[in-house]
C-alpha angles and dihedrals in degrees: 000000000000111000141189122200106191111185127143083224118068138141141315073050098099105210149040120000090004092056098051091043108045082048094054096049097047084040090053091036089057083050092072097263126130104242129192127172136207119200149146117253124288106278120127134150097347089060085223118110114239122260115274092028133094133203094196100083138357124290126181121210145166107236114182082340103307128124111240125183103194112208125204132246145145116288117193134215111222090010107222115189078269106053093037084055088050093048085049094048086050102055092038094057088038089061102058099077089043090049086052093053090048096054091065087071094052116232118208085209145022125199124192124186126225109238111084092031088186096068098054086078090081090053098053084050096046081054103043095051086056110032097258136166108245117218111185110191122204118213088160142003084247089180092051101038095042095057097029081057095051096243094119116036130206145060097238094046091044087052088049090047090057092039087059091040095056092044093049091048099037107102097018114153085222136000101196120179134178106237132062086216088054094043085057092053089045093059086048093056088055105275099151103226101242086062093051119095126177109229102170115204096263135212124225098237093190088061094045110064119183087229093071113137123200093209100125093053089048085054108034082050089046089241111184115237116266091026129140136239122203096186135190111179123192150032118016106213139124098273098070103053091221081168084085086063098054086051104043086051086057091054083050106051087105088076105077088181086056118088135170128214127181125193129194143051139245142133086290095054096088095048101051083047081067103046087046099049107113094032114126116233096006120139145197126193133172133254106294133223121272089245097055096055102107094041095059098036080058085055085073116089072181149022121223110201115178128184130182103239089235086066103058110123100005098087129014113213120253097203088065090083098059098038077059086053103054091056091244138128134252135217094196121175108234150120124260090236095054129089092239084055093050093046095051096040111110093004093068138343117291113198138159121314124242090016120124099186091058091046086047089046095046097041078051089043090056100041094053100039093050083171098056082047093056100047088045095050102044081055091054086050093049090051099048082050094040088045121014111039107146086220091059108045094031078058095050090045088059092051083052107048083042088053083051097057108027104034110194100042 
């Protein structure tokens, strides 16, 4: 099969959208299909694009093996609703002469990827101008989250912004997502079922043995022997109300084995420098290479998963599949009725978002029960190898892309 991956994410980004895409493709390309990839610069969630590369005009490059057209757009610096809905506008218009040029070589599929929605517009039309089938996947409901979070304002915008959501989605060959919760949502936006398909955010179980050991972290931060680490790993935006972790450390300063280390960046990250500063062990530490991943996710004795209440159900987080992995057990906010709740029953602790007394309980609670936190955790790893092995769902997503385009075999 030829296939087209259009995102604005993709590798050498480390996390989130850019991680899961730039896997599938090398993964379908060592299948034997011919692969190519439109995106934007390097540039998330620092908002910085990446050295040797330019948002100013198109580049064209071979990364692992894969071909990759860069197209330009505006990349701001401390990115408001506004300027993220110019950057949007400008890749998305920026793709339209590079679309047309791939669809000269004929793509079988193409795949956009939500968010940003906008952008899927180019894709429907690289599709339509050479009898593609269009595969639009959902990482997060961008239009739901962006105005239930208070990023976007306004009854009429948010009307147009569903308007422009149904008429992207209507006549796709195949909606996937990657939550039960989300698929449910997306029936309820019109995807007709048969069109739906379930492509959960996968972990490569080969590169993330259970025998990690987080020694080197514990070195490299001075960590006494015997010490804790209470651990959230990933973007730092609004949506995760990271600002719960900073307070529930300070509820906790009475527990000099305890320390917290957070590890990312983002446009949230200076601000949560400032409400830590005085906190005793508690450490920051920058986005870290692909390699040392499961290294650092065995630093944790536990994972801290926030999450803003407004959020639940509209995205589900990316980071959850590796924190299985590691073995070791989450405090996640969120609600029992959620997905992110089913998922980290009975593989961590859930308790109430955006409050900072049940983290700090639950994070106690772990540390002093390391049984609990073993049981929990070795639950957390079954599941990632029973579910979200990257072999397994990267397999299902070929039958399905072969179902798409040769019905009857």
């Amino acid at each position: 099969m030829r296939i087209l991956l259009h995102s604005t994410y993709y590798a050498p980004e480390l996390t989130a959208i850019a991680k899961y895409n730039a896997e599938m493709m090398r993964w379908l390309q060592s299948r034997g299909h011919e692969v190519r990839v439109l995106s934007a610069a390097p540039h998330f969630p620092a908002w910085k694009v990446h050295e040797g590369y330019t948002a100013a005009w198109y580049s064209h490059s071979v990364e692992a093996g894969v071909p990759v057209w860069r197209c330009p757009a505006f990349i701001p610096r401390r990115p408001s609703g506004l300027q993220r809905l110019v950057q949007i506008a400008s890749l998305t218009l920026s793709s339209v002469p590079a679309m047309i040029r791939q669809a000269f070589w004929r793509p079988d599929v193409v795949i956009g990827v939500e968010p940003p929605l906008l952008c899927f517009a180019a894709a429907r039309l690289g599709a339509l101008l050479c009898g593609a089938k269009v595969w639009l996947h959902v990482q997060d409901l961008e239009v739901d989250a962006a105005f239930d979070l208070g990023i976007l304002r306004g009854r009429r915008a948010r009307q147009l912004a569903l308007g422009v959501e149904r008429l992207l989605m209507a006549g796709c060959a195949r909606v996937s997502t990657i939550s039960g919760r989300m698929a449910e949502r997306l029936l309820a936006k019109g995807v007709a079922p048969e069109r739906l398909f379930m492509m959960p955010n996968w972990v490569n179980l080969a590169a993330m043995p259970a025998s990690a050991s987080g020694a080197a972290f514990r070195a490299e931060l001075g960590l006494p022997p015997g010490s804790k680490v209470a651990l959230y790993a990933g973007n730092m935006a609004a949506k995760q109300g990271l600002e719960t972790v900073v307070e529930a450390a300070r509820l906790l300063t009475r527990r000099e084995d305890l320390h917290f280390v957070m590890v990312g960046d983002g446009v949230g990250r200076p601000r949560l420098v400032e409400l830590a500063q005085g906190l005793p062990r508690f450490h920051f530490l920058p986005i870290q290479p692909a390699e040392r991943l499961p290294e650092l996710l065995a630093l944790a004795d536990v994972h801290l998963l926030p999450q803003r209440r407004a959020a639940a159900d509209l995205v589900m987080p990316s980071k959850l599949t590796g924190m299985l992995a590691s073995g070791r057990p989450t405090v996640a906010g969120a609600e029992a009725e959620t997905e992110l709740g089913r998922v980290v029953e009975g593989r961590g602790l859930r308790v109430t978002p955006e409050d900072p007394a049940a983290m700090a309980g639950a994070i106690e609670r772990l540390i002093d029960d390391p049984a609990l936190a073993a049981e929990l955790g070795a639950a957390a790893r079954r599941y990632a190898v029973e579910t979200l092995d990257m072999e397994a769902v990267l397999l299902r997503l070929e039958q399905e892309l072969q179902t798409l385009l040769r019905p009857g075999r």
